[in-house]
Backbone as CSV, one residue per row, in Angstrom:
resi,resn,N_x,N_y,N_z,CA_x,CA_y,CA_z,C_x,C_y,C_z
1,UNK,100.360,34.053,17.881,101.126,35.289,17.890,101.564,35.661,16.484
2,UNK,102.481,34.596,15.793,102.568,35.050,14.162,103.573,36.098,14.290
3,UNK,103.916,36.409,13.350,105.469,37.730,12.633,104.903,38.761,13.017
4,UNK,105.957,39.980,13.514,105.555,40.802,13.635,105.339,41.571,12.392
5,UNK,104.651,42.643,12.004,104.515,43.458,10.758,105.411,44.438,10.472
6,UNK,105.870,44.587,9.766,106.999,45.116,9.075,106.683,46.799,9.172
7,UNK,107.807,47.324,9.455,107.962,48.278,9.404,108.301,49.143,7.897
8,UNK,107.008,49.913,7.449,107.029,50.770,6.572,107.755,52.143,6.693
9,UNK,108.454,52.417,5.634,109.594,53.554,5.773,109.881,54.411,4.236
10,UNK,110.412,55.020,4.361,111.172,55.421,3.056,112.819,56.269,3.210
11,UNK,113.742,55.894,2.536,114.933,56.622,2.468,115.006,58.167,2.594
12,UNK,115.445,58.851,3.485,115.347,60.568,3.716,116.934,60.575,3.194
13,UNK,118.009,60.050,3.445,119.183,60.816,3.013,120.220,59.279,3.165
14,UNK,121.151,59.541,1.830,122.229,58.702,1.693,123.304,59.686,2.008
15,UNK,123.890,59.282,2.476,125.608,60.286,2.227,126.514,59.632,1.202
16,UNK,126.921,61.094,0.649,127.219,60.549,-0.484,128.873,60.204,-1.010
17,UNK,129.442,59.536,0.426,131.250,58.683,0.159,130.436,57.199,0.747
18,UNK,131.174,56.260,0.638,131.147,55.091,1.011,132.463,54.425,1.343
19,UNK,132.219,52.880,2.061,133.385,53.177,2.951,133.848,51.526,1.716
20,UNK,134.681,50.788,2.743,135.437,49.457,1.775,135.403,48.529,2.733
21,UNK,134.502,47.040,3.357,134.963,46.508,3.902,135.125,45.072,3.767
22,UNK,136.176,44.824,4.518,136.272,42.852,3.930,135.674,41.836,4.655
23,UNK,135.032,40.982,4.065,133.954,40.324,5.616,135.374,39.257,5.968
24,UNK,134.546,38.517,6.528,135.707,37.477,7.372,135.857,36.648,6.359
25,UNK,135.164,36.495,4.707,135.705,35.469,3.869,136.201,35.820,3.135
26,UNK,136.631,37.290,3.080,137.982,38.133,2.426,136.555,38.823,1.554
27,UNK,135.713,38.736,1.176,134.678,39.399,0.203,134.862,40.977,0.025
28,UNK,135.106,41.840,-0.982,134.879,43.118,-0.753,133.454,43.935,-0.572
29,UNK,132.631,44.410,0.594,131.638,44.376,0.499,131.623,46.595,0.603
30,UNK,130.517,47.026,-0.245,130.910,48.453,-0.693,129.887,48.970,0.414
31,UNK,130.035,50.062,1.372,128.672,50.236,2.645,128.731,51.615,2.369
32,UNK,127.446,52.037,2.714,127.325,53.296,2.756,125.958,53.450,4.137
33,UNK,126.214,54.924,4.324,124.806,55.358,5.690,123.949,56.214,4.742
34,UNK,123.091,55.939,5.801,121.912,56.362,5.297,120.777,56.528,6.472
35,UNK,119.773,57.548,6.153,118.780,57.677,7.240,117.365,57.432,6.711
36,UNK,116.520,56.814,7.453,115.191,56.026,7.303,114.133,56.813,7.974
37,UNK,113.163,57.294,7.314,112.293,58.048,7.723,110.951,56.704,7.915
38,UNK,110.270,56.510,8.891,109.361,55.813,9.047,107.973,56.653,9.141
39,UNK,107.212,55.582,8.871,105.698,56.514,8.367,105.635,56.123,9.674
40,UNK,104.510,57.533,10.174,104.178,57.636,11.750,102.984,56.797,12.522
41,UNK,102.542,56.110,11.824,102.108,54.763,12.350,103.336,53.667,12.890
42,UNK,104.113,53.465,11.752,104.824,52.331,12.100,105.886,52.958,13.266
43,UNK,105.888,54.023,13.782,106.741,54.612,14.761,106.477,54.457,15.870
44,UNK,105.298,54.350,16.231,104.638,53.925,17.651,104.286,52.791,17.885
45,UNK,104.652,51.667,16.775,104.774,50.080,17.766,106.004,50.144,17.036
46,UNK,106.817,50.791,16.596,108.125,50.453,16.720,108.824,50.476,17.453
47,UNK,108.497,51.558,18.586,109.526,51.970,19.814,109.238,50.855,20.997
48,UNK,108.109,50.049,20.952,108.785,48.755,21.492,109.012,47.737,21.346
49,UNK,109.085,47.715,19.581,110.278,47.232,19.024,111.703,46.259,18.546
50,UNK,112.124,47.693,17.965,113.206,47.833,17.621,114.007,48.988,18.519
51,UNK,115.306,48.763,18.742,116.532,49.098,19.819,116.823,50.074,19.171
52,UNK,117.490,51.530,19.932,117.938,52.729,18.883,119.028,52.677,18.089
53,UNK,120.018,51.483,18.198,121.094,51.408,17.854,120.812,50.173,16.704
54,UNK,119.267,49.850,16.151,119.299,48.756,15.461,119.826,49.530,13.566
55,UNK,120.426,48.210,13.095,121.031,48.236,11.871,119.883,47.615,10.947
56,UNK,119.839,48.367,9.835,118.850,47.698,8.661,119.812,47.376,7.097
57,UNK,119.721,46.049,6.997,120.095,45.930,5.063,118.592,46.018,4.179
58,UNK,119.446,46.565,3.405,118.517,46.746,2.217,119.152,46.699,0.873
């Protein structure tokens, strides 16, 4: 079976405030949103996937 293949994308929009948060080891960590445009290949074995509510770091 092996890894699944990664989903290819590119950044469509940051907004541009960010927020302040402290992890649980007091760390200040700086977050911001953002929206992910996926190339339309990787969109149709993505939808079964990844969940609509999934989170990405980068």
């Amino acid at each position: 079976m092996g890894r699944p293949l990664p989903l290819i994308g590119h950044i469509k929009y940051v907004e541009p405030y960010g927020r302040l948060k402290i992890s649980a080891l007091g760390i200040e960590e700086q977050r911001v949103n953002g929206v992910i445009g996926f190339d339309p290949v990787a969109t149709v074995t993505a939808d079964s996937r990844m969940p609509s509510t999934a989170r990405m770091k980068a």
